[in-house]
C-alpha positions in Angstrom: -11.6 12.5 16.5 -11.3 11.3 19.9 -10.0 7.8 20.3 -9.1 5.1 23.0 -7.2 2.0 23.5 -8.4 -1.2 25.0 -6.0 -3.2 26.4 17.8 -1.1 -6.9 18.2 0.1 -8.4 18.5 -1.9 -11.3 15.3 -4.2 -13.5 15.6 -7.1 -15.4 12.8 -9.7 -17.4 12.5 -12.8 -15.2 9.9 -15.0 -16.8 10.4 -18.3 -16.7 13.2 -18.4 -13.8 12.6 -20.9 -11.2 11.1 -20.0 -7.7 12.8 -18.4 -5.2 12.7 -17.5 -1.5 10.7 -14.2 -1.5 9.5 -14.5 -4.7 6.0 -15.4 -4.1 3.0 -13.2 -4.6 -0.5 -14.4 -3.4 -3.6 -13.0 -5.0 -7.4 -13.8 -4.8 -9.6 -14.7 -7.7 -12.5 -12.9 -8.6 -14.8 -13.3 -5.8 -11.9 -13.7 -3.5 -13.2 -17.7 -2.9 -9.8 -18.9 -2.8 -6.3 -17.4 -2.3 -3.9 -18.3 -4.6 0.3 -18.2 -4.3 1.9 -17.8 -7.2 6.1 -17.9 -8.0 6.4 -14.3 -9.0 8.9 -14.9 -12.1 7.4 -17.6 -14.0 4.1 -17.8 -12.7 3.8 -21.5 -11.8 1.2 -21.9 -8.6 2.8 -22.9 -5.5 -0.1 -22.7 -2.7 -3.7 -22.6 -2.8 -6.6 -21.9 0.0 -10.0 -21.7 -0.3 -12.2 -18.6 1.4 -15.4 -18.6 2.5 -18.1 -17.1 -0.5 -18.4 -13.1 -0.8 -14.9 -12.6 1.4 -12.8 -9.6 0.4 -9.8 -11.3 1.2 -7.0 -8.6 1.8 -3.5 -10.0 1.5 -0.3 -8.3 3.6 3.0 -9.9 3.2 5.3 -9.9 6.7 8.9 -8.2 4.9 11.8 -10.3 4.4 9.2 -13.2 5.6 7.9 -16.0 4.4 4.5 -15.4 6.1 1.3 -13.7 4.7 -1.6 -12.6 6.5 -5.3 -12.4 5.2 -8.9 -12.2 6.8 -11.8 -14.2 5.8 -15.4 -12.6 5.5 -16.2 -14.3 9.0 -13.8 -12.2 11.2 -11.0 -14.3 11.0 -7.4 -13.3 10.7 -5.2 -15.6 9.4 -1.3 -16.1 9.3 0.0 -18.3 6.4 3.2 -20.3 5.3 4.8 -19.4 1.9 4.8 -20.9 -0.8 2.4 -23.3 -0.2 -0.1 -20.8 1.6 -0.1 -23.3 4.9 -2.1 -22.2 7.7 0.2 -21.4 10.8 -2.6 -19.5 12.7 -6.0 -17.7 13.6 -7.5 -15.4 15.3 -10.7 -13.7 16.1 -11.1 -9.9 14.9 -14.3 -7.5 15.6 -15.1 -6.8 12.3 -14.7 -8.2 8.6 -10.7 -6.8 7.7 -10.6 -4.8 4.7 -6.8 -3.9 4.8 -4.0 -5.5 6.3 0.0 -4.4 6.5 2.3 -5.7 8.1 6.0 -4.4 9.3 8.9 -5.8 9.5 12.1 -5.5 11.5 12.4 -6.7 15.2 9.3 -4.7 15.9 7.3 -6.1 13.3 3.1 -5.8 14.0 0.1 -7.0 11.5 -2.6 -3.4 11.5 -6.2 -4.6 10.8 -8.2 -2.4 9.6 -12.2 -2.4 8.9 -15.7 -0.7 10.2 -17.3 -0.2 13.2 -16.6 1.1 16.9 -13.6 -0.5 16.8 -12.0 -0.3 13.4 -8.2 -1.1 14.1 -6.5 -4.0 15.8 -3.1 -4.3 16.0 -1.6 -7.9 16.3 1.8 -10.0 17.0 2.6 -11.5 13.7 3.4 -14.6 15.0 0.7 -15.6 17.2 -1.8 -13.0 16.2 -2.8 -11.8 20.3 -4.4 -8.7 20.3 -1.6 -6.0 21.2 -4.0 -3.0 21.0 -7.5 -2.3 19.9 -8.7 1.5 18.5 -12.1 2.8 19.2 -14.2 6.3 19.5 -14.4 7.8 22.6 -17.9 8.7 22.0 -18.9 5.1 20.3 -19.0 6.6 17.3 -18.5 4.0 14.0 -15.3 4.5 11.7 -14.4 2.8 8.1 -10.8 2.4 7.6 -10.4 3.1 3.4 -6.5 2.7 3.5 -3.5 1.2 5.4 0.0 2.1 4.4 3.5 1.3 6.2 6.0 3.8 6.3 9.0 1.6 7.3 11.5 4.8 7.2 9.4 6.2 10.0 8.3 3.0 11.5 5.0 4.0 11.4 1.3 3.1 9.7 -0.2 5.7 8.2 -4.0 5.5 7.9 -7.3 6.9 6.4 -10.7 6.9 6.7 -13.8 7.0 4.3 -16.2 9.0 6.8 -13.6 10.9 9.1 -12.1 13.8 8.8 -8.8 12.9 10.1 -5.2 11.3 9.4 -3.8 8.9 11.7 -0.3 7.8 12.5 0.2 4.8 14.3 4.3 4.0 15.6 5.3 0.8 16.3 9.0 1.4 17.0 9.2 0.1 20.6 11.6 3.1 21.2 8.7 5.6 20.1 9.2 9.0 21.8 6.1 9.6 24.0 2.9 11.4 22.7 1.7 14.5 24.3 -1.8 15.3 25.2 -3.3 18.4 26.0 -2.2 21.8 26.4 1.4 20.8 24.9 2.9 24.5 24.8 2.9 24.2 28.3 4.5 20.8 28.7 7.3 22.0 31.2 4.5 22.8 34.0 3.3 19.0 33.0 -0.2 20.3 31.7 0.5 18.0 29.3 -0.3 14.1 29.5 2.1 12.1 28.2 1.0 8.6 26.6 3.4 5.7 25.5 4.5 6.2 22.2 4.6 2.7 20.9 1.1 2.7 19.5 -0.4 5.9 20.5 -2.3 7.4 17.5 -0.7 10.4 16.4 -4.3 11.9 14.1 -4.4 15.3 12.4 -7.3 17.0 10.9 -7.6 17.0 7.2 -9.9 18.7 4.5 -12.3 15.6 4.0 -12.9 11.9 4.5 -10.0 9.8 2.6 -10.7 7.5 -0.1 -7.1 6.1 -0.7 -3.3 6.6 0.3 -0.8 6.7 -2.1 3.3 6.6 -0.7 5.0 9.2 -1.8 9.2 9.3 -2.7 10.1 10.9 0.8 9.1 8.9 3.9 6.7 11.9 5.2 5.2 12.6 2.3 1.8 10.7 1.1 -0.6 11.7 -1.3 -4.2 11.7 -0.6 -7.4 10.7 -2.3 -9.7 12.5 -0.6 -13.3 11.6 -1.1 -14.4 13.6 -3.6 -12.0 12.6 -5.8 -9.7 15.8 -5.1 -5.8 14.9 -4.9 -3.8 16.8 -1.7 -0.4 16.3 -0.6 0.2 15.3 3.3 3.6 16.3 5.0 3.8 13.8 8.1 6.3 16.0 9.8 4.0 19.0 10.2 0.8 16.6 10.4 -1.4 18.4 7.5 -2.3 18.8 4.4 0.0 21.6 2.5 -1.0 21.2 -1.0 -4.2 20.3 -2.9 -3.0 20.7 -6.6 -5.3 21.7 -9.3 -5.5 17.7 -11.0 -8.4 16.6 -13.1 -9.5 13.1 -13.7 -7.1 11.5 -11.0 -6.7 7.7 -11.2 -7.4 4.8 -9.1 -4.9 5.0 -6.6 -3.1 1.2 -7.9 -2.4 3.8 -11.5 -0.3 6.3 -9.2 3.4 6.2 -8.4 5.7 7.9 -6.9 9.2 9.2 -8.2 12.3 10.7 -7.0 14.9 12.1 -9.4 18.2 14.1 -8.5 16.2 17.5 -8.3 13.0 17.1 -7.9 10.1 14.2 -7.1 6.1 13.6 -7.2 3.8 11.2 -8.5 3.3 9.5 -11.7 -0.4 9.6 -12.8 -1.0 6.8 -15.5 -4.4 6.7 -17.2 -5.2 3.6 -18.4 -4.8 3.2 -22.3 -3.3 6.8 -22.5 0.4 6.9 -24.6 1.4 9.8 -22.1 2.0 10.2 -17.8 1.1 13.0 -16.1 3.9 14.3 -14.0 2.9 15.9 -10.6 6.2 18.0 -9.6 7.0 19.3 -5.9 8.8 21.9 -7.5 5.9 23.8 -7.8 3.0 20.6 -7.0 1.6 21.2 -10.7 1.5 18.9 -13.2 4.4 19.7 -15.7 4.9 18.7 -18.9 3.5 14.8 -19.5 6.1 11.9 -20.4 5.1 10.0 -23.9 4.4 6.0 -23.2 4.9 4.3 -27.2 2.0 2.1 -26.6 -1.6 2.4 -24.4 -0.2 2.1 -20.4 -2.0 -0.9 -18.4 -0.6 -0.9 -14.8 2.3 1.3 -13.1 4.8 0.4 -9.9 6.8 2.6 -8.0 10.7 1.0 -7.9 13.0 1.3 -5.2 15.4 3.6 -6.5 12.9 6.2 -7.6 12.3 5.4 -11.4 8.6 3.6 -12.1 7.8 0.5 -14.2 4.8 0.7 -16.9 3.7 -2.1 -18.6 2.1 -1.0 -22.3 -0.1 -2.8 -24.8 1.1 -2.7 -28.7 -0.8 -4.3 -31.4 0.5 -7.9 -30.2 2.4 -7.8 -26.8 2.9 -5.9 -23.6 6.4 -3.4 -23.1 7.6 -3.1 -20.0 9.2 0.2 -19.8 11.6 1.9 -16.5 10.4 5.4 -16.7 12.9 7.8 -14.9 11.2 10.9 -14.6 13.5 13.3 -13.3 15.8 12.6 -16.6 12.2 11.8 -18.6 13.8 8.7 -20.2 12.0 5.9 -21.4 13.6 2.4 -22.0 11.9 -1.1 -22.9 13.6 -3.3 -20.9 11.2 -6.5 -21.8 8.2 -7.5 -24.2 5.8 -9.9 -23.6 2.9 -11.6 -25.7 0.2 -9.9 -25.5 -2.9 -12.0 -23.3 -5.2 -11.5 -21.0 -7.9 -8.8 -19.9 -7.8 -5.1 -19.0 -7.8 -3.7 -16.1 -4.4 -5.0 -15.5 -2.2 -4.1 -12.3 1.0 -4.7 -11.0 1.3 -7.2 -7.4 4.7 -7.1 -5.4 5.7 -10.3 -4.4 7.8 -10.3 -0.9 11.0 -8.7 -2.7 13.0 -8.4 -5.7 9.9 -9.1 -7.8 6.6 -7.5 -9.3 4.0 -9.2 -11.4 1.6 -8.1 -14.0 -2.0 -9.9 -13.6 -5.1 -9.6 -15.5 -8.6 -8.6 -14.7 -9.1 -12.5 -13.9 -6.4 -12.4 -11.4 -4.2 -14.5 -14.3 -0.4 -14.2 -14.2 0.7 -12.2 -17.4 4.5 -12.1 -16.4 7.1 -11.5 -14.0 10.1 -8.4 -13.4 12.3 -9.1 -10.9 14.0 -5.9 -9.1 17.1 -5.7 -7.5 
C-alpha cells in the first residue's frame, strides 16, 4: 500500500500495599463514560474523568511516566496527570482513536491510530503537535486494528483490519534512512532515500490483521490475521514465515509470549480450560500442553520470560508463574474468589499487573520486579 506524509524477574502478592509512583493503572467502565485510575496493588481509586457517551476510550501509558494518554469519541487526544488523571493537554485528531502507544526514552512519541484517509498521527507527548500524519496515496480509507511498541527496536509495529500489509514505524531520531525504489541498485542512486525517523517501513502479508500479539524476541510478533488464522512475523526479514496449524486461537489479551533457555513461543490460554497450549519455535507447533490446577481466567506475559495466570477454584483465584521452557507451575498468591468472567490482566506503568472483572472492578494486584 502506497502511503504519504503530511507535514524480573522475580513476582510477589502485593494487595493491600500502599500507592506508589508507577503503580497506577487507569481503566474505563463499561461504556467507557468515565476513566478511572486505580493504585495497582491495593486497588484504592486515585483519579477519575468522565468521557463523553459511546467513547471507546483507548488508554496508553508514557513508560517510566506519570502521564497517560487517551482519546475521546469526539476526536480529541488527551494527555493526563497520574494519579489523579489531571488534564495537562488536548489536541485535535482526524478521526475517533482506537489505539494509542506511546514510547519512552529521549525519543518518546504518542502513535494514534483509527479509520479513514488518514488513519495514523504521530504526536509530541508533551504538547501533543502533530509530528507526522499517514495517508493513502490514492485516498484510499484504512482501519488501524492494532498498535504495538517494540522498544528494543524503537519502533511501532502496526496492523490493519482491511489491508493487506504490516507497517513499521521508527522513531529513533538516529533511524538509518529508508530506501525507495529500485534498492538493488542503490550505489547508481536509483534509489530514493527518505528520512528514517518516521518513514513507514510496510511489508505485504497473507491477509488483513485482526490483532498483534509481542512475541519473546524483539522481531518477532504473532499475528491474528482476520480470519482467525495465527502466523508468525519475523521483523528482520519483513514477512510472514510461519502460519502454524492452531485451532480455536484466543482473543489476543489470552496470549502470551515466553522465552525459556532453549526455546520460546506463545502461551495460548483458553478461558476456563485446566491446560495451555504451548506454541514452540522449535518446530512452530503446538507441543505438549502445560496443566493449570484450576479453570484459567486472564494471562500476562512477564519480563523475564515466564507468564502469570490467574485460575478460579471452587472459592478463590491462584495466581500461578508458569515457566514454560522448564513447564513449572507455582502458586505464588490466592485470592477470594469475586467478581465476573471475562477477566483480564491491566499493566500499570511498571512493577505491577492487575486482575479486573468484566465490570472493569479491581480483583487484586501482583507487583513484578
Amino acid at each position: 500500500m502506497a502511503f504519504a506524509a503530511f507535514a524480573a524477574a522475580g513476582i510477589a502478592a502485593a494487595a493491600a500495599t500502599p500507592t506508589g509512583t508507577g503503580t497506577t493503572l487507569v481503566l474505563a467502565t463499561p461504556g467507557a463514560t468515565r476513566l478511572q485510575a486505580l493504585d495497582c496493588r491495593s486497588g484504592a481509586q486515585t483519579g477519575s474523568l468522565p468521557l463523553p457517551a459511546a467513547a471507546r476510550a483507548p488508554v496508553a501509558t508514557l513508560p517510566g511516566s506519570d502521564t497517560v494518554f487517551t482519546a475521546s469519541a469526539d476526536g480529541r487526544l488527551l494527555r493526563l496527570r497520574l494519579p489523579e488523571l489531571a488534564p495537562d493537554a488536548a489536541a485535535a485528531l482526524a478521526f475517533e482513536a482506537t489505539s494509542l502507544a506511546a514510547s519512552g526514552s529521549v525519543d518518546a512519541i504518542v502513535l494514534a491510530g483509527g479509520s479513514g484517509p488518514t488513519p495514523l498521527s504521530a504526536r509530541d507527548p508533551v504538547t501533543l503537535a502533530s509530528l507526522y500524519e499517514y495517508r493513502l496515496d490514492d485516498g484510499r480509507h484504512a482501519t488501524v486494528s492494532s498498535i504495538v511498541d517494540r522498544p528494543q527496536r524503537s519502533r511501532f509495529v502496526v496492523g490493519f483490519s482491511d489491508v493487506d500489509e504490516i507497517w513499521e514505524i521508527d522513531y529513533s531520531r538516529d533511524a538509518q534512512p529508508v530506501l525507495r525504489g529500485l534498492v538493488h541498485d542503490y550505489r547508481m542512486r536509483e534509489a530514493i532515500e527518505l528520512p528514517g525517523r518516521f518513514t513507514v517501513r510496510a511489508f505485504a502479508v497473507p491477509g488483513a490483521t485482526r490483532a498483534l500479539v509481542a512475541g519473546a524476541l524483539p522481531h518477532e510478533m504473532l499475528r491474528i490475521d482476520a480470519s482467525g488464522a495465527i502466523g508468525v512475523l519475523n521483523l528482520d526479514v519483513r514477512r510472514e514465515i510461519e502460519r502454524p496449524p492452531v485451532a480455536a486461537v484466543p482473543a489476543p489479551e489470552r496470549i502470551a509470549a515466553w522465552r525459556g533457555a532453549h526455546s520460546r513461543g506463545w502461551l495460548l490460554a483458553d478461558e476456563g480450560a485446566s491446560m495451555l497450549r504451548v506454541l514452540d519455535a522449535a518446530a512452530w507447533k503446538l507441543v505438549e500442553p502445560i496443566a493449570i490446577e484450576g479453570g484459567i481466567l486472564a494471562i500476562s506475559a512477564l519480563p523475564d520470560g515466564a507468564v502469570l495466570i490467574a485460575a478460579r477454584h471452587a472459592d478463590s483465584i491462584s495466581f500461578v508463574r508458569v515457566d514454560a521452557g522448564t513447564r513449572q507451575a507455582d502458586t505464588i498468591h490466592r485470592s477470594r474468589l469475586r467478581g465476573a468472567a471475562p477477566y483480564r490482566f491491566v499493566a500499570a506503568a511498571q512493577r505491577c499487573v492487575a486482575l479486573v472483572d468484566a465490570t472493569g472492578a479491581w480483583i487484586d494486584g501482583i507487583a513484578t520486579r
